[in-house]
C-alpha positions as CSV (number, residue, x, y, z in Angstrom):
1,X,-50.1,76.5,-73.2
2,X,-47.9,75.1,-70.3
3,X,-48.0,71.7,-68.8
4,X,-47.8,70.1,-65.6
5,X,-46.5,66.6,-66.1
6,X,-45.3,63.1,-64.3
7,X,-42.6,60.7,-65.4
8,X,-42.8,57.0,-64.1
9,X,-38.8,56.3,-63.8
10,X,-37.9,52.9,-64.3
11,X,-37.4,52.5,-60.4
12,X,-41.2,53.1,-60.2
13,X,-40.2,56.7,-58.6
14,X,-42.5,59.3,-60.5
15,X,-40.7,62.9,-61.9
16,X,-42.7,65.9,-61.6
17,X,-42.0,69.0,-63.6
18,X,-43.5,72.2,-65.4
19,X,-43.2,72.8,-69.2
20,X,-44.7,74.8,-72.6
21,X,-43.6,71.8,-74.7
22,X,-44.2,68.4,-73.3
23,X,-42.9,66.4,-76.0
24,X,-39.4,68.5,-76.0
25,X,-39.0,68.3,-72.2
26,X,-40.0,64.9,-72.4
27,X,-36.8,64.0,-75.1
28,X,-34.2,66.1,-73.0
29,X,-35.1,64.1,-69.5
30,X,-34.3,60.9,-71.5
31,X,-31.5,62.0,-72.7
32,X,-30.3,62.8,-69.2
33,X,-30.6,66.8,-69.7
34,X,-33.6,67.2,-68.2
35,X,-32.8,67.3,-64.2
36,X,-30.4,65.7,-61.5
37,X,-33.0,63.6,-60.7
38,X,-33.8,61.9,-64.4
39,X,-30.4,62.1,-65.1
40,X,-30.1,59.2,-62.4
41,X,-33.5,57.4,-62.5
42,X,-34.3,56.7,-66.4
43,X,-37.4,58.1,-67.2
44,X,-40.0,55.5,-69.1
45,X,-43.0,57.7,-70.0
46,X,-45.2,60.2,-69.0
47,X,-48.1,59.2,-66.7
48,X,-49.7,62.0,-66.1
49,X,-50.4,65.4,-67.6
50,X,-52.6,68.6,-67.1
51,X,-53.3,71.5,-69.7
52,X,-52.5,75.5,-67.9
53,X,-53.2,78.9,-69.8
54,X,-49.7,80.2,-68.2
55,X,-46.5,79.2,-66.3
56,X,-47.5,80.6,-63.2
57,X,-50.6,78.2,-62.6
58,X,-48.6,74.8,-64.2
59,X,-45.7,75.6,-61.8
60,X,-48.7,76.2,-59.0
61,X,-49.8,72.7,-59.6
62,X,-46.5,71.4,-59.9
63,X,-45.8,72.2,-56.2
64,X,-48.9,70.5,-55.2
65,X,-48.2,67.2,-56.9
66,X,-44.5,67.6,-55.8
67,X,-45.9,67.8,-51.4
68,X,-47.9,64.6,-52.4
69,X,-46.8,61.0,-51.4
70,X,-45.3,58.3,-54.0
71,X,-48.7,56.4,-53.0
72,X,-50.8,59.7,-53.5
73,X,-49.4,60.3,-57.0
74,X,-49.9,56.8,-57.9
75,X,-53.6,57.8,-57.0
76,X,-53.7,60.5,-58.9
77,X,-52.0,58.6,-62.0
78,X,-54.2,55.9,-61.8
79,X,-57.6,57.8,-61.4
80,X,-57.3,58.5,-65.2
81,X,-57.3,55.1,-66.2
């Protein structure tokens, strides 16, 4: 099963990404291995997560979520509340 996933970072930014293991990625991003762009704004917790059957269609959405504005993924985070 592969993930798509968003990270609130403790600048309010959000972190988008693709993974098979959430919980793993999760742990390296706040450790500051996870990308350039956690490794600079601390990651506080995932927001926002979707189930895929394969790495093609997670990294699919992934791209959509990345074209979308801050205010559209706060949208998007929010409408699971």
């Amino acid at each position: 099963m592969w993930f798509t996933y968003i990270i609130k970072c403790e600048d309010n930014s959000f972190y988008t990404g693709a993974t098979n293991d959430l919980d793993k990625r999760f742990q390296a991003h706040k450790q500051g291995k996870g990308g350039k762009y956690t490794a600079s704004h601390k990651p506080v917790k995932i927001v926002f997560f979707e189930r895929f059957k394969n790495r093609s269609e997670a990294q699919k959405r992934e791209m959509e979520i990345k074209k979308l504005t801050h205010n559209q993924k706060k949208d998007l985070v929010e409408s699971l509340l």
